[in-house]
Backbone bond lengths (Angstrom), bond angles and torsions (degrees), N, CA, C in turn:
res aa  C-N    CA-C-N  psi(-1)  N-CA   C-N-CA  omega(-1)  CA-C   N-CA-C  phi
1 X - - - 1.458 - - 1.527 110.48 -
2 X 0.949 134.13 -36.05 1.357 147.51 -157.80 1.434 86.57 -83.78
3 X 1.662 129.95 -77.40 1.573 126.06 -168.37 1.220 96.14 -43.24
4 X 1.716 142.53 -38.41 1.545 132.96 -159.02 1.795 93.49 -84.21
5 X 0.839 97.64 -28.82 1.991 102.22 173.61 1.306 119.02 -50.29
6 X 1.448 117.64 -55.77 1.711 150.90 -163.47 1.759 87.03 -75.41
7 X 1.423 111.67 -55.90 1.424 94.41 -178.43 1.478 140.61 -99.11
8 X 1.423 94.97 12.14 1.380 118.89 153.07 1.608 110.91 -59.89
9 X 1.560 81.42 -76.08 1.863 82.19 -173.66 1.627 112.26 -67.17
10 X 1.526 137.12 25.41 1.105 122.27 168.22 1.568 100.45 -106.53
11 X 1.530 119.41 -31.23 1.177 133.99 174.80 2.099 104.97 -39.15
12 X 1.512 85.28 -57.43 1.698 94.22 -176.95 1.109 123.48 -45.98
13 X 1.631 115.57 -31.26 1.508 129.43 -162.58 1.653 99.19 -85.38
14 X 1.521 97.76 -41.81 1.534 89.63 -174.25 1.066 134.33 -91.22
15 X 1.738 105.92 1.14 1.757 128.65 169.00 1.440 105.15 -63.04
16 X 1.149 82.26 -45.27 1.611 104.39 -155.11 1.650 112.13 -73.59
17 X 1.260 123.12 -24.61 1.229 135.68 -159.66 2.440 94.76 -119.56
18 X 1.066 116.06 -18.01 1.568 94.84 -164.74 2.484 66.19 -121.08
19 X 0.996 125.34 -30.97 1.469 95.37 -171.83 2.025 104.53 -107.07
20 X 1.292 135.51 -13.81 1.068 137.43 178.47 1.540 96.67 -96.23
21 X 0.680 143.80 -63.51 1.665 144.22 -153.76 1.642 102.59 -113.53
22 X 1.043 129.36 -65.45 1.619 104.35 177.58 1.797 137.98 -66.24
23 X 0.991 107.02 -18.73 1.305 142.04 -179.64 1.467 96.74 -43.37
24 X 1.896 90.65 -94.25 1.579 110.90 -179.19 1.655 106.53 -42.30
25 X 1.310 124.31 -38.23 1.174 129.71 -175.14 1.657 121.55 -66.63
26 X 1.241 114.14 -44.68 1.118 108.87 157.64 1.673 147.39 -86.94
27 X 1.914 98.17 -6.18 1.524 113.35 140.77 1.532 113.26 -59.76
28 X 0.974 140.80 -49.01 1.571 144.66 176.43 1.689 112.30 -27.72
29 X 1.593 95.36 -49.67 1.768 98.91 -153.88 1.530 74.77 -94.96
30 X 1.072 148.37 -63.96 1.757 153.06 -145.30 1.261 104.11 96.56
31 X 1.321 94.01 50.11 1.875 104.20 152.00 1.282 119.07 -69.78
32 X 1.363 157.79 36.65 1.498 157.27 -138.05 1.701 83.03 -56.12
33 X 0.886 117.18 -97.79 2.014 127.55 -179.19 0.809 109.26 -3.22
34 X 1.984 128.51 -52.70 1.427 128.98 -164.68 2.003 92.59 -78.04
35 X 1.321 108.70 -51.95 1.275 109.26 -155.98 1.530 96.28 -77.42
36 X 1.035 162.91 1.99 1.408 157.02 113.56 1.421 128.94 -38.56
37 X 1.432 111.88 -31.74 1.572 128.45 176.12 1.475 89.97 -66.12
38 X 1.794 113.91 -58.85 1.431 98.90 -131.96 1.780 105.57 -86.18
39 X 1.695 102.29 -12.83 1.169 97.30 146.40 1.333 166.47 -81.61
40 X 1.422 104.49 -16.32 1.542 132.31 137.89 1.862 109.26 -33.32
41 X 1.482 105.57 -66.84 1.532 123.77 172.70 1.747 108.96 -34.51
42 X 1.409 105.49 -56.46 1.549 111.11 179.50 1.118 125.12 -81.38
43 X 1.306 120.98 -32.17 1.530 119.38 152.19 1.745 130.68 -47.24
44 X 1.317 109.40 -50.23 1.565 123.40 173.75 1.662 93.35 -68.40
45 X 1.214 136.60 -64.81 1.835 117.58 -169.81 1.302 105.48 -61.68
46 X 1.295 127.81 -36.52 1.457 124.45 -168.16 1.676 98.48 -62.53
47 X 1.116 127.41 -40.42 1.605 126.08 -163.03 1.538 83.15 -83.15
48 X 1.332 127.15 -26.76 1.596 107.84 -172.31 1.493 105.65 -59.89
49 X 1.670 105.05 -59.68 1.292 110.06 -161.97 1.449 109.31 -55.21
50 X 1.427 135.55 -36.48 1.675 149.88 -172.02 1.730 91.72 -50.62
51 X 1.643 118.64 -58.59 1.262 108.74 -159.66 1.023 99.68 -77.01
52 X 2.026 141.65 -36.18 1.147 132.25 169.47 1.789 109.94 -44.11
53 X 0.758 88.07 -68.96 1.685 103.93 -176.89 1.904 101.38 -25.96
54 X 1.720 104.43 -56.99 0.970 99.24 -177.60 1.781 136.69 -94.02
55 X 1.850 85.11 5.83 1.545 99.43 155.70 1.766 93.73 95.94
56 X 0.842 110.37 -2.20 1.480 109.42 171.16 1.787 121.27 -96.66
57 X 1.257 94.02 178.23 1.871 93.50 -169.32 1.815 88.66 -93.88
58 X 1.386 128.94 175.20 0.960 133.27 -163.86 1.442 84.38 -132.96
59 X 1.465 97.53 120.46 1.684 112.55 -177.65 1.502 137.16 -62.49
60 X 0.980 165.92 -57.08 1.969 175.45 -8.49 1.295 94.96 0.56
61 X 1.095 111.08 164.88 1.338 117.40 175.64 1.456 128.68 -69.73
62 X 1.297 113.59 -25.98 1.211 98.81 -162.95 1.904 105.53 -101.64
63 X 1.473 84.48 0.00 1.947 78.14 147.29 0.655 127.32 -129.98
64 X 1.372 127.39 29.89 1.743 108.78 144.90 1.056 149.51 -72.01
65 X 1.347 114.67 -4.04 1.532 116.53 134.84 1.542 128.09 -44.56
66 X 1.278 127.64 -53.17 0.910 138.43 163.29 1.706 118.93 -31.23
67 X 1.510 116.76 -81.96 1.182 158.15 -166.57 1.961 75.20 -54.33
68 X 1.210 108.34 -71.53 1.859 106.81 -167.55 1.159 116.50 -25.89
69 X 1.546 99.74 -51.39 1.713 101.17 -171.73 1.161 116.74 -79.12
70 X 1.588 123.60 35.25 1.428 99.98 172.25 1.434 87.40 -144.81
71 X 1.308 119.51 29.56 1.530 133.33 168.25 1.807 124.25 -74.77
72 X 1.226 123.18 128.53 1.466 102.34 -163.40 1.570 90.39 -95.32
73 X 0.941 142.74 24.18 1.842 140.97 -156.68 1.448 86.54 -143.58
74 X 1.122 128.78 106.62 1.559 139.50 167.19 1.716 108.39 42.39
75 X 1.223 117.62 19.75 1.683 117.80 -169.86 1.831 110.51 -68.07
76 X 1.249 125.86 -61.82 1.467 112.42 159.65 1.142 140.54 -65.99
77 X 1.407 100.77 -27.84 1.890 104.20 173.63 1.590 105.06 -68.83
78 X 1.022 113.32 -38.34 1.465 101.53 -165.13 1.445 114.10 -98.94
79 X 1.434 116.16 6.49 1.365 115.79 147.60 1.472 143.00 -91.37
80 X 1.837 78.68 -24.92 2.142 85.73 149.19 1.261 126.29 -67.91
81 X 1.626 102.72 -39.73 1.370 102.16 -173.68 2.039 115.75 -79.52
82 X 1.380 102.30 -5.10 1.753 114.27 167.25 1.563 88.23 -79.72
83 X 0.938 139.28 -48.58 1.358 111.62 -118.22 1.922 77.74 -112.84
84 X 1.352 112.65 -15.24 1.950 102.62 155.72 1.240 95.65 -77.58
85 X 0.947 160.97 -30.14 1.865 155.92 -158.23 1.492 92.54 -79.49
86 X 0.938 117.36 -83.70 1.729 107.14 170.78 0.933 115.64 -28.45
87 X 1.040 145.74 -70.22 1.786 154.73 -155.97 1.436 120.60 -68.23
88 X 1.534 98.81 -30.51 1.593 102.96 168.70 1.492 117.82 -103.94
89 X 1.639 122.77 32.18 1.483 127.63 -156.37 2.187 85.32 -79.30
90 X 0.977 101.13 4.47 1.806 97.66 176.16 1.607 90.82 -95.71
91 X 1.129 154.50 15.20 1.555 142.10 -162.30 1.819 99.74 -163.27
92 X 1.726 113.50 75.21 1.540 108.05 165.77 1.617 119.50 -40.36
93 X 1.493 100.65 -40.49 1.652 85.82 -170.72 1.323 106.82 -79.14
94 X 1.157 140.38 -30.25 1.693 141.62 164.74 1.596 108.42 -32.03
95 X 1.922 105.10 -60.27 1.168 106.67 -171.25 2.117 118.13 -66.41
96 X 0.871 101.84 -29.52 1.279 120.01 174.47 1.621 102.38 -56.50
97 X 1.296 126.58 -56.36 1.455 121.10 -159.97 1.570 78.97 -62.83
98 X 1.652 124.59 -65.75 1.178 129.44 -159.92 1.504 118.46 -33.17
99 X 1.572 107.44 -49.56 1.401 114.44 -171.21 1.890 92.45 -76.46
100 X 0.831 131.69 -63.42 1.572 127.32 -178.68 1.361 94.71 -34.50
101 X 1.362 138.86 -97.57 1.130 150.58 -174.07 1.985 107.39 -17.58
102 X 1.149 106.63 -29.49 1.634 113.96 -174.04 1.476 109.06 -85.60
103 X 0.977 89.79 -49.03 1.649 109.45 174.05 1.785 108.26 -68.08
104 X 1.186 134.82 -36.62 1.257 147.04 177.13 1.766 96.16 -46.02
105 X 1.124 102.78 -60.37 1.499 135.87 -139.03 1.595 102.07 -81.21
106 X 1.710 117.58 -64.10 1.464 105.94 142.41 1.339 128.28 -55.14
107 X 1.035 161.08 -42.86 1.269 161.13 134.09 1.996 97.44 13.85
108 X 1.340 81.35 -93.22 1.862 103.49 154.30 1.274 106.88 6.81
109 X 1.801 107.25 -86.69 2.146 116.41 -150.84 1.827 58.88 -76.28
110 X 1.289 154.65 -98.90 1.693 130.12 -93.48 1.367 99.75 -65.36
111 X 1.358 114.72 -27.26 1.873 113.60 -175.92 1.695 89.98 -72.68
112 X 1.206 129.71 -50.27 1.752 100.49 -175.38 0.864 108.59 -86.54
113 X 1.406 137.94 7.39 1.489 114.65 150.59 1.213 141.13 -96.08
114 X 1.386 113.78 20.14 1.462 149.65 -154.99 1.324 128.59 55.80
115 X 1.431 96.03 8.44 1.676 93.48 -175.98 1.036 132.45 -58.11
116 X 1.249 133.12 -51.37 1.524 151.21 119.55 1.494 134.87 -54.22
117 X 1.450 111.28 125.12 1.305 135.42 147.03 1.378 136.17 -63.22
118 X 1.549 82.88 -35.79 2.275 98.42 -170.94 1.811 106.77 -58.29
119 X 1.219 101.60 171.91 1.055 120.86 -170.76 1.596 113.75 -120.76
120 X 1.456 110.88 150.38 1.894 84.37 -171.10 2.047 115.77 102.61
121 X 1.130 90.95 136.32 1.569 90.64 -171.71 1.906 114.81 -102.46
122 X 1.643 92.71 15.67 1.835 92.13 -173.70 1.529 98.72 -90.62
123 X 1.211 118.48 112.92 1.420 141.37 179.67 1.703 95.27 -22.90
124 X 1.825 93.37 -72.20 1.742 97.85 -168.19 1.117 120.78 -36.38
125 X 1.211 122.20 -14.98 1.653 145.21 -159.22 1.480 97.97 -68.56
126 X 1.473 119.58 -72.00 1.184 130.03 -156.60 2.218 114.00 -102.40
127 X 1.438 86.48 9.52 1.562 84.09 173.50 1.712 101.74 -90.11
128 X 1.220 123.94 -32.86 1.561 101.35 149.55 1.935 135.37 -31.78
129 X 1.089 69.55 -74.66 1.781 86.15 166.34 1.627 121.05 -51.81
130 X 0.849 128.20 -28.66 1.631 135.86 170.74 1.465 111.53 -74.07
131 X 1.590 102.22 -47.66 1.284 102.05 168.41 1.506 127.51 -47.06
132 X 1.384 102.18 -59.92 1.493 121.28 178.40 1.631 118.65 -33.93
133 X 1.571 105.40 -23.32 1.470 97.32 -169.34 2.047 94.59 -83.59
134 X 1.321 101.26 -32.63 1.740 92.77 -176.36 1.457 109.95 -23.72
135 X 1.587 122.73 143.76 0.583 128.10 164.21 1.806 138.44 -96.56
136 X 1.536 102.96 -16.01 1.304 105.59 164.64 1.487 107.32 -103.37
137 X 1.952 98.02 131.79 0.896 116.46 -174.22 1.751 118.93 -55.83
138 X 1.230 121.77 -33.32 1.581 114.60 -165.52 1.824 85.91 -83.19
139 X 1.059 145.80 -52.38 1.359 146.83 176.99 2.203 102.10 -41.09
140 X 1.227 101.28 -84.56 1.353 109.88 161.95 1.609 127.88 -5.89
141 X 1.797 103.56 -50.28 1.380 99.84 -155.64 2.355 83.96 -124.92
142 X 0.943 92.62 37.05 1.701 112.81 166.73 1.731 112.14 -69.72
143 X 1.285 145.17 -167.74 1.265 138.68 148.91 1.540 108.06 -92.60
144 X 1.568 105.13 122.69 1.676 111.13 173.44 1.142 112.04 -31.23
145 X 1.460 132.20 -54.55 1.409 129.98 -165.58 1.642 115.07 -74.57
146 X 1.065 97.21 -17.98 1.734 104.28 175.56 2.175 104.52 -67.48
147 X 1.410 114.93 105.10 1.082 92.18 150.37 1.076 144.05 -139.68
């Protein structure tokens, strides 16, 4: 439980940091490359954290689409809502509500699953806090982003 803990909360850091904060950031300058990477980047952790979340292994890639939709922890919503994130990669501000809205939404199951306390929908926010519940200390006191 604890390793699925560690990579929860590393998941958060890196949702949170390549689709909340780098994203918009590299739509800004007209990075197309960066801002395609970093959403590619947030799409692949976001499906990590869903199967962590939902206690399962996270399959090859090319089924996890598949495998999502039959997830009871954000498994169809958040493959409609991936699979509009892709589709509108011609419309930053589209993709932005999308990634907010994704991030909203996990945010969401970690507060009912006690993982989080924090307040606030910036991923990086609460992969501290996820951490915190680990219970072995040398795992626990690791770097959040390590996962």
């Amino acid at each position: 439980e604890d390793v699925r803990l560690k990579k929860i909360a590393s998941r958060c850091m890196t949702i949170g940091q390549s689709g909340q904060y780098n994203y918009p950031r590299c739509v800004k300058r007209g990075d197309v490359f960066g801002a395609r990477y970093a959403m590619t980047k947030f799409c692949a952790d976001y499906f990590s954290a869903v199967f962590l979340l939902n206690k399962r292994y996270l399959p090859f890639y090319k089924w996890v689409g598949r495998a999502a939709s039959t997830l009871p922890l954000l498994g169809p919503a958040s493959l409609d809502k991936i699979t509009r994130l892709m589709g509108e990669a011609a419309d930053p501000a589209r993709c932005r509500e999308l990634i907010e809205s994704l991030c909203a939404d996990l945010v969401g199951v970690l507060r009912a699953e006690a993982l989080t306390e924090g307040t606030g929908d910036f991923l990086a926010d609460h992969g501290p806090e996820v951490q915190r519940r680990i219970r072995h200390p040398g795992l626990r006191e690791r770097d959040v982003w390590i996962g």
